[in-house]
DOZAKE-870973 format. One record per residue (C-alpha): x, y, z; residue in three letters. Coordinates in pm, 1 decimal. Example, Ala and Ser with C-alpha at 12.3 -4.5 7.8 and 13.67 -1.06 7.14 Angstrom:
BEGIN
+----------+----------+----------+------+
:        X :        Y :        Z : resn :
+----------+----------+----------+------+
:   1230.0 :   -450.0 :    780.0 :  ALA :
:   1367.0 :   -106.0 :    714.0 :  SER :
+----------+----------+----------+------+
//
This chain:
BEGIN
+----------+----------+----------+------+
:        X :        Y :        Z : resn :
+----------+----------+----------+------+
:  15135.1 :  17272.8 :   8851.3 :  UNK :
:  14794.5 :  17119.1 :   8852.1 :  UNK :
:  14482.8 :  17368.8 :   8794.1 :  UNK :
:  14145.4 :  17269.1 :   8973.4 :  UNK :
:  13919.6 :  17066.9 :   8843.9 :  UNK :
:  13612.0 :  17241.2 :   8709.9 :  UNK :
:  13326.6 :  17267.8 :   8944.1 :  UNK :
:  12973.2 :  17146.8 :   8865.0 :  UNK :
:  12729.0 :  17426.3 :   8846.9 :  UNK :
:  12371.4 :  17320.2 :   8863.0 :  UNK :
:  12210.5 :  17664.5 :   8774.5 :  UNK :
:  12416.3 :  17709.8 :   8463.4 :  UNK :
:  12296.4 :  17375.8 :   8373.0 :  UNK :
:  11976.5 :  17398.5 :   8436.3 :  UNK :
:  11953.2 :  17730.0 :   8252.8 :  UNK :
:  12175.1 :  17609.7 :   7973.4 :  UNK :
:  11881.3 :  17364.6 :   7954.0 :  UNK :
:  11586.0 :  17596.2 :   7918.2 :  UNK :
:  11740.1 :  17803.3 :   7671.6 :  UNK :
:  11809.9 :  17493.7 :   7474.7 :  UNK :
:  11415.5 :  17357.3 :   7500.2 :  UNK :
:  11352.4 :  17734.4 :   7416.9 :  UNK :
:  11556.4 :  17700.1 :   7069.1 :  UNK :
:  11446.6 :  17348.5 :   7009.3 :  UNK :
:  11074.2 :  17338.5 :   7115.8 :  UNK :
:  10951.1 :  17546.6 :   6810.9 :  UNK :
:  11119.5 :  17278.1 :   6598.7 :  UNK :
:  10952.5 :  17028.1 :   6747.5 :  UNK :
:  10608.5 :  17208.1 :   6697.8 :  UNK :
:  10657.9 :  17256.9 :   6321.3 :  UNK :
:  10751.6 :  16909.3 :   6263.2 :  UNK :
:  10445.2 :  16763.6 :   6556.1 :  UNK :
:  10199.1 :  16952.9 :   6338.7 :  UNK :
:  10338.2 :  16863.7 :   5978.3 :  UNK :
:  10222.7 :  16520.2 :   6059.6 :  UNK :
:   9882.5 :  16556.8 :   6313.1 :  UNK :
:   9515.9 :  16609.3 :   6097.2 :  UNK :
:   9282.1 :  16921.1 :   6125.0 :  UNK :
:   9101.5 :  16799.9 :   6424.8 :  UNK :
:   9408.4 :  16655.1 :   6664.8 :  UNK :
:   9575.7 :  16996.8 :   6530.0 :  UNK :
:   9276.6 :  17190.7 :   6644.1 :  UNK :
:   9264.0 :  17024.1 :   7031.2 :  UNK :
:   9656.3 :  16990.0 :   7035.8 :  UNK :
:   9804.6 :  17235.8 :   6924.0 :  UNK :
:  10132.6 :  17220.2 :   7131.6 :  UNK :
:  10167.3 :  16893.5 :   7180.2 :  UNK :
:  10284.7 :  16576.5 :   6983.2 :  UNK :
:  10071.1 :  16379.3 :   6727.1 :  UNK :
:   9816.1 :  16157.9 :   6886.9 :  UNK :
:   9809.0 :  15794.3 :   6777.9 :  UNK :
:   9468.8 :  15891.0 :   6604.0 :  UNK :
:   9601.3 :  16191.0 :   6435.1 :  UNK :
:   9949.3 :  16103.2 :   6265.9 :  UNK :
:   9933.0 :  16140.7 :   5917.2 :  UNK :
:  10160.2 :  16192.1 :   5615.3 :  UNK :
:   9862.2 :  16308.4 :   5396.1 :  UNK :
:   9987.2 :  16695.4 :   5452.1 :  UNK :
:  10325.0 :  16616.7 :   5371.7 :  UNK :
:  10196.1 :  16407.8 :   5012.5 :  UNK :
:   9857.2 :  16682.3 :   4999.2 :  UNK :
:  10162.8 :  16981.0 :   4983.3 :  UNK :
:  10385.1 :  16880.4 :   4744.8 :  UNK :
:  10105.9 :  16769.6 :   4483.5 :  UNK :
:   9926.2 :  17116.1 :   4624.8 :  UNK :
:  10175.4 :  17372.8 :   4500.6 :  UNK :
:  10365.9 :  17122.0 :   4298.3 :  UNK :
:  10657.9 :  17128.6 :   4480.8 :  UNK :
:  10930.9 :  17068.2 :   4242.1 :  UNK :
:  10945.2 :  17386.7 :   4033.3 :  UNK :
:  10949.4 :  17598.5 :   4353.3 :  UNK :
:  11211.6 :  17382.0 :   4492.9 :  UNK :
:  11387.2 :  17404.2 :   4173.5 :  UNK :
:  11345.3 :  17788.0 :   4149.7 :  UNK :
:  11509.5 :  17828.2 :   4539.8 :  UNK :
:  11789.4 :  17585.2 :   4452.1 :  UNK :
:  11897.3 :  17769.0 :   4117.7 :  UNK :
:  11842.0 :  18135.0 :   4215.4 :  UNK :
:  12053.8 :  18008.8 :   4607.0 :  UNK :
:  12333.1 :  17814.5 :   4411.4 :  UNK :
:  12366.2 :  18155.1 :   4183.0 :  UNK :
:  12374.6 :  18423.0 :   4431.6 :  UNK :
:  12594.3 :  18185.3 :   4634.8 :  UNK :
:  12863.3 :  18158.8 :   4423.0 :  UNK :
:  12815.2 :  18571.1 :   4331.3 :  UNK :
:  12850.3 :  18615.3 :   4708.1 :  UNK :
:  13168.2 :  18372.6 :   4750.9 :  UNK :
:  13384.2 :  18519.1 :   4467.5 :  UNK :
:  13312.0 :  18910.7 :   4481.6 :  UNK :
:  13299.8 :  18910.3 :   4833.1 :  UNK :
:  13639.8 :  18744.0 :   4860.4 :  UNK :
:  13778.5 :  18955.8 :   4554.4 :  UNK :
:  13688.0 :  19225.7 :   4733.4 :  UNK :
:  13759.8 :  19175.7 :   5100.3 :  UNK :
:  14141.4 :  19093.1 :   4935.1 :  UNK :
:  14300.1 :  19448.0 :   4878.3 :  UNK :
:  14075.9 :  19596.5 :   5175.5 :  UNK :
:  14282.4 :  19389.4 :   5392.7 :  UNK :
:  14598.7 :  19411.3 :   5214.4 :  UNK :
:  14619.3 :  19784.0 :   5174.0 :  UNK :
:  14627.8 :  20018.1 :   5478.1 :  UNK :
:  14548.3 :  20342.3 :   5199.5 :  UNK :
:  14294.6 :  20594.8 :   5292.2 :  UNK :
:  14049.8 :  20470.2 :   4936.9 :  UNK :
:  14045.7 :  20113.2 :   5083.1 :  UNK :
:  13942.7 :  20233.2 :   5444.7 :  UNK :
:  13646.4 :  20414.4 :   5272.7 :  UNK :
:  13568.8 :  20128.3 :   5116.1 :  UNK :
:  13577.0 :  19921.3 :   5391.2 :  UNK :
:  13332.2 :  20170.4 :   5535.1 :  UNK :
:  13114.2 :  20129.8 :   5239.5 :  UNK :
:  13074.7 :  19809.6 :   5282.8 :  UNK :
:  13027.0 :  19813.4 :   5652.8 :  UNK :
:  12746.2 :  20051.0 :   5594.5 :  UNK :
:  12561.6 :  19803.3 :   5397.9 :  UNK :
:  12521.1 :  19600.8 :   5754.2 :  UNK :
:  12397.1 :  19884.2 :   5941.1 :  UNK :
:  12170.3 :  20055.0 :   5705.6 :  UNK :
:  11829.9 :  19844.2 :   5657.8 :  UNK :
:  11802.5 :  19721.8 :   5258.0 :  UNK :
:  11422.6 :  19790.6 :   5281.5 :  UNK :
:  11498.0 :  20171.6 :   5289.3 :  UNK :
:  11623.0 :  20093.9 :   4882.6 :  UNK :
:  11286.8 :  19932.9 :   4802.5 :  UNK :
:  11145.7 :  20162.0 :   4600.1 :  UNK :
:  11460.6 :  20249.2 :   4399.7 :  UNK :
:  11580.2 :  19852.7 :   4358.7 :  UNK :
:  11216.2 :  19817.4 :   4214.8 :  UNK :
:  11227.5 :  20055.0 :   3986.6 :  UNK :
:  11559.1 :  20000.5 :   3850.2 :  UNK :
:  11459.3 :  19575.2 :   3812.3 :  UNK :
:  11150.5 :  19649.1 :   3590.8 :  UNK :
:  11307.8 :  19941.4 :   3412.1 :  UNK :
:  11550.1 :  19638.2 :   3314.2 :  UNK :
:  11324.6 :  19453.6 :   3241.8 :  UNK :
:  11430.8 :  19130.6 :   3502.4 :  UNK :
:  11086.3 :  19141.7 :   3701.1 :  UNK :
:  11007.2 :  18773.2 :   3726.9 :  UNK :
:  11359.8 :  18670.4 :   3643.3 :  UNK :
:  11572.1 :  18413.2 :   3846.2 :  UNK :
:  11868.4 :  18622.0 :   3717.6 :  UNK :
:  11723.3 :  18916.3 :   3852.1 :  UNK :
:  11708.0 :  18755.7 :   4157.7 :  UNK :
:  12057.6 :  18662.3 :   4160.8 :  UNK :
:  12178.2 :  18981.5 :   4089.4 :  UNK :
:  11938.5 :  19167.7 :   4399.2 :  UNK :
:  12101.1 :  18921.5 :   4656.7 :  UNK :
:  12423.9 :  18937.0 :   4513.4 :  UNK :
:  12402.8 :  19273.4 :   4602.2 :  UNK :
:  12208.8 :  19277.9 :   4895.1 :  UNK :
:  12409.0 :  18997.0 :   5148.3 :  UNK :
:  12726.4 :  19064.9 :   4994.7 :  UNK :
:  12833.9 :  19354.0 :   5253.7 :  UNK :
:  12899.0 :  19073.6 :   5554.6 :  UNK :
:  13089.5 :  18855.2 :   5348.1 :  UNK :
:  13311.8 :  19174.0 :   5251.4 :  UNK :
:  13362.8 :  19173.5 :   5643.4 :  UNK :
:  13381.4 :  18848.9 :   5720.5 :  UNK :
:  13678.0 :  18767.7 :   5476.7 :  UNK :
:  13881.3 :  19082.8 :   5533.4 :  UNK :
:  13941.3 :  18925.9 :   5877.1 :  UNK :
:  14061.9 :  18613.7 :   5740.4 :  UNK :
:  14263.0 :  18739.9 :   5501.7 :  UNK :
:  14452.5 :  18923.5 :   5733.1 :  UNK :
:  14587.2 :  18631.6 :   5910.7 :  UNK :
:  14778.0 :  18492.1 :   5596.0 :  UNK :
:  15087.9 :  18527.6 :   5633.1 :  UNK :
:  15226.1 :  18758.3 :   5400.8 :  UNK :
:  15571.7 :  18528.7 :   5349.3 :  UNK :
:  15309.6 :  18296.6 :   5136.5 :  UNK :
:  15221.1 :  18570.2 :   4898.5 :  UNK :
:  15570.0 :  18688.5 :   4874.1 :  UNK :
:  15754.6 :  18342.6 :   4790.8 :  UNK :
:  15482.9 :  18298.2 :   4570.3 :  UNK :
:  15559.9 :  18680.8 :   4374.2 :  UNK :
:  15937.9 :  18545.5 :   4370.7 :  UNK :
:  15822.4 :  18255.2 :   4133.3 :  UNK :
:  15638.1 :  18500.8 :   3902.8 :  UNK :
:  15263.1 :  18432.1 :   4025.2 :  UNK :
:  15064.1 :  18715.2 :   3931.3 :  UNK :
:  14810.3 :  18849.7 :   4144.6 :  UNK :
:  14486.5 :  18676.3 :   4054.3 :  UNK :
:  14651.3 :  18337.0 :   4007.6 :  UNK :
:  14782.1 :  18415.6 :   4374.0 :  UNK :
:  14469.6 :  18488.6 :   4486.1 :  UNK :
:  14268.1 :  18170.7 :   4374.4 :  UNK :
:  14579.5 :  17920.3 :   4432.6 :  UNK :
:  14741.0 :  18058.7 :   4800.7 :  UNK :
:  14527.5 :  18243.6 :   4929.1 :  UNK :
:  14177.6 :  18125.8 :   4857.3 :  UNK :
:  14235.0 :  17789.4 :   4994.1 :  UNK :
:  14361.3 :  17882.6 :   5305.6 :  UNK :
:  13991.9 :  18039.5 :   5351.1 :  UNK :
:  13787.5 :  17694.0 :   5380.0 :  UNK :
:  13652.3 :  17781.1 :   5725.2 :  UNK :
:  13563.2 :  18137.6 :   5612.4 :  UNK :
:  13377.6 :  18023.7 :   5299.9 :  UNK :
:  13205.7 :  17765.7 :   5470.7 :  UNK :
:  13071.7 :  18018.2 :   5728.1 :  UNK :
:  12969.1 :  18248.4 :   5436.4 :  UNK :
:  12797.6 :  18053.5 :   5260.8 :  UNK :
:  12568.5 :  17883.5 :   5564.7 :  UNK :
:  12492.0 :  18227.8 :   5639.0 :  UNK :
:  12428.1 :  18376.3 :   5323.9 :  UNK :
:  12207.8 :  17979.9 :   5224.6 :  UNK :
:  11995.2 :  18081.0 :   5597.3 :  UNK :
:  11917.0 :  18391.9 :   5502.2 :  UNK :
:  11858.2 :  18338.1 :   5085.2 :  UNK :
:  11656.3 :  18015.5 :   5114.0 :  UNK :
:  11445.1 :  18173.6 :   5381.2 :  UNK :
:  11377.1 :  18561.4 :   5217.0 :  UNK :
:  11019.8 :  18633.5 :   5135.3 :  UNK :
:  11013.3 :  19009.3 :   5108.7 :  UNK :
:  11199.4 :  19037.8 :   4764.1 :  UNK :
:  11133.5 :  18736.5 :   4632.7 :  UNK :
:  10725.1 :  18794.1 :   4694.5 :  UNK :
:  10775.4 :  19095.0 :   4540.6 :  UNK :
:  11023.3 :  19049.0 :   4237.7 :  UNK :
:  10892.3 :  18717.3 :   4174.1 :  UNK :
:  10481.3 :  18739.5 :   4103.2 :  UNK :
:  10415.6 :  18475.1 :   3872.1 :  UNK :
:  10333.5 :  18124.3 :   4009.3 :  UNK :
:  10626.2 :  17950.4 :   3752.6 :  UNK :
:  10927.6 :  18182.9 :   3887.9 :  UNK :
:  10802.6 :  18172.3 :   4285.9 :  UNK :
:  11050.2 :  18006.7 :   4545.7 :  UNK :
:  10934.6 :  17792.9 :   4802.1 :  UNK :
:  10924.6 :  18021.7 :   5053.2 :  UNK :
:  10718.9 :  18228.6 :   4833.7 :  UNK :
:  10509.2 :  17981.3 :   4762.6 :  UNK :
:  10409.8 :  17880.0 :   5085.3 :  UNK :
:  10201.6 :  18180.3 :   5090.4 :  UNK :
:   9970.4 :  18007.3 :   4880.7 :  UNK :
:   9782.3 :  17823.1 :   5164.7 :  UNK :
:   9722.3 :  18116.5 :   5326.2 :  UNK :
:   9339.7 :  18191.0 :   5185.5 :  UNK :
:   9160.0 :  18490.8 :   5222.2 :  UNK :
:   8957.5 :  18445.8 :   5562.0 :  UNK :
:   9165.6 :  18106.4 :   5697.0 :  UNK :
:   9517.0 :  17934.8 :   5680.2 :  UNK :
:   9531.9 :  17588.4 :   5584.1 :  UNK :
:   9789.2 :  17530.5 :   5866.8 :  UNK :
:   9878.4 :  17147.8 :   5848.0 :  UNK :
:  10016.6 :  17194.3 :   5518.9 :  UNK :
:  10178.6 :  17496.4 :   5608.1 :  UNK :
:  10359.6 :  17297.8 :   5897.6 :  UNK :
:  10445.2 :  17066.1 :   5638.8 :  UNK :
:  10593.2 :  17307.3 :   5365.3 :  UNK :
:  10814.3 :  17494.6 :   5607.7 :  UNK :
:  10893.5 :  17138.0 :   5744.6 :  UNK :
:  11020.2 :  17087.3 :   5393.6 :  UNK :
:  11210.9 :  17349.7 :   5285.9 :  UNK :
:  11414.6 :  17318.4 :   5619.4 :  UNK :
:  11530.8 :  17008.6 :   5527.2 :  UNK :
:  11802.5 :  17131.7 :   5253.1 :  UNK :
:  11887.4 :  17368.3 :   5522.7 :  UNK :
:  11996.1 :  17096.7 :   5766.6 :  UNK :
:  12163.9 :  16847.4 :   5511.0 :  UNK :
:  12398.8 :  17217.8 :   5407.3 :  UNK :
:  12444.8 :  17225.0 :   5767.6 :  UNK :
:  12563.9 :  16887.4 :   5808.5 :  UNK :
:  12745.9 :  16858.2 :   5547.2 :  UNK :
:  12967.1 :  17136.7 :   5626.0 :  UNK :
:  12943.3 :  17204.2 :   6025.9 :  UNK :
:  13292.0 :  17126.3 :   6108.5 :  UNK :
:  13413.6 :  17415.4 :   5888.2 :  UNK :
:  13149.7 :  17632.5 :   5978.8 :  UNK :
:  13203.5 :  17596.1 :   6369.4 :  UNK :
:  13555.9 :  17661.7 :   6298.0 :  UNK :
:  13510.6 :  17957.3 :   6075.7 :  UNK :
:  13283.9 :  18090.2 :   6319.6 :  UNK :
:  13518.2 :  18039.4 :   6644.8 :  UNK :
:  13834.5 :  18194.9 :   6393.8 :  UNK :
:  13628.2 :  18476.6 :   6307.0 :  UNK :
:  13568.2 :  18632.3 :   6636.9 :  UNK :
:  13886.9 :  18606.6 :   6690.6 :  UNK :
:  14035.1 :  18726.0 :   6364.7 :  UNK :
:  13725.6 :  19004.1 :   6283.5 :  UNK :
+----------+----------+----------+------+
//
């Protein structure tokens, strides 16, 4: 039996279409002003780059300005860390959540689930306290340790979903030929998690790279700020320098979108199995 074919609807499309310019056009506005001077910036503010005003002197102006590279270096070591914290704990964790049906592992399901409805800033004060008291203020492990903590409750979620459509037949012929638990773990069941992992850790990258709150506040000197963090530098006390603002957030997109890229395909599908298997 044929089915219809699929009618053409113009209003979806054209709505479809304004909610794309709607995501897209600030885009286009931080990278048209990376590139425009002060005065084009000042008399077109919304608009492209005139042919008088293009310029790449922000773009070269802000990375010799807040001398980009130990920033850059600082976001990329303290991201990569809490990554990888995130990926295996959350994982380790999500495992006998899903596997047991026990009253302890529904509480700590619970736990965990709490962590995405209850707002982190309400453990400021606390989390501040307890960093200095160990003595990790300015400290990229420090760092690692408060995101570990403080993105790892979605991941928990995320993965217990997954998990539970393994088959349990894989784990079982697997017991049979004497694999213990954790090498079952890491060799059958782990790998069968590619589109989970790939949609953790795109999620977990967005919202590490981007976080200013704890890093602005856990990270105070200049030599342990990310780049987020130090992007606040061109903000001066009575003006903001905004061309080379464009231009830093312009930059520290850009490892955003190559993550992205690299991994979309597993992401998509991670993200399409999830709200399915959640």
């Amino acid at each position: 039996m044929r089915t219809g074919a699929k009618r053409y609807n113009p209003v979806l499309e054209i709505v479809m279409a304004a909610l794309a310019c709607l995501v897209f056009y600030p885009i286009f506005l931080i990278a048209a002003n990376a590139f425009k001077t002060r005065e084009d910036m000042a008399f077109n503010p919304f608009g492209p780059p005139s042919r008088t005003g293009f310029t790449w002197d922000n773009v070269a102006e802000t990375v010799r300005g807040m001398d980009i590279y130990k920033p850059l270096l600082n976001s990329v070591w303290i991201t990569a860390g809490s990554l990888i914290a995130i990926i295996v704990f959350a994982s380790m964790a999500a495992y006998p959540i899903a596997r047991n049906r026990t009253k302890l592992y529904g509480a700590l399901y619970l736990f965990f689930l709490s962590g995405i409805m209850i707002p982190f800033q309400l453990a400021m004060i606390p989390l501040y306290k307890e960093i200095k008291a160990l003595g990790l203020m300015n400290s990229q492990w420090g760092m690692i340790l408060i995101y570990s903590g403080v993105f790892l409750s979605f991941p928990v979620f995320f993965y217990s979903g997954f998990i539970k459509s393994v088959p349990l037949e894989l784990e079982e012929a697997a017991r049979i030929d004497g694999c213990g638990r954790f090498r079952l773990f890491w060799t059958i069941v782990f790998p069968l998690l590619r589109p989970a992992t790939a949609t953790v850790a795109i999620l977990s990258l967005l919202a590490i790279w981007n976080e200013f709150g704890l890093s602005f506040l856990f990270l105070q000197k200049t030599s342990s700020m990310t780049l987020v963090a130090a992007l606040f530098s061109f903000r001066g006390q009575y003006h903001v320098n905004w061309p080379h603002m464009f231009a830093g957030v312009l930059i520290a997109a850009l490892p955003i979108v190559i993550a992205f890229l690299c991994v979309q395909s597993y992401f998509v599908k991670g993200i399409a199995d999830g709200a399915l298997k959640g």
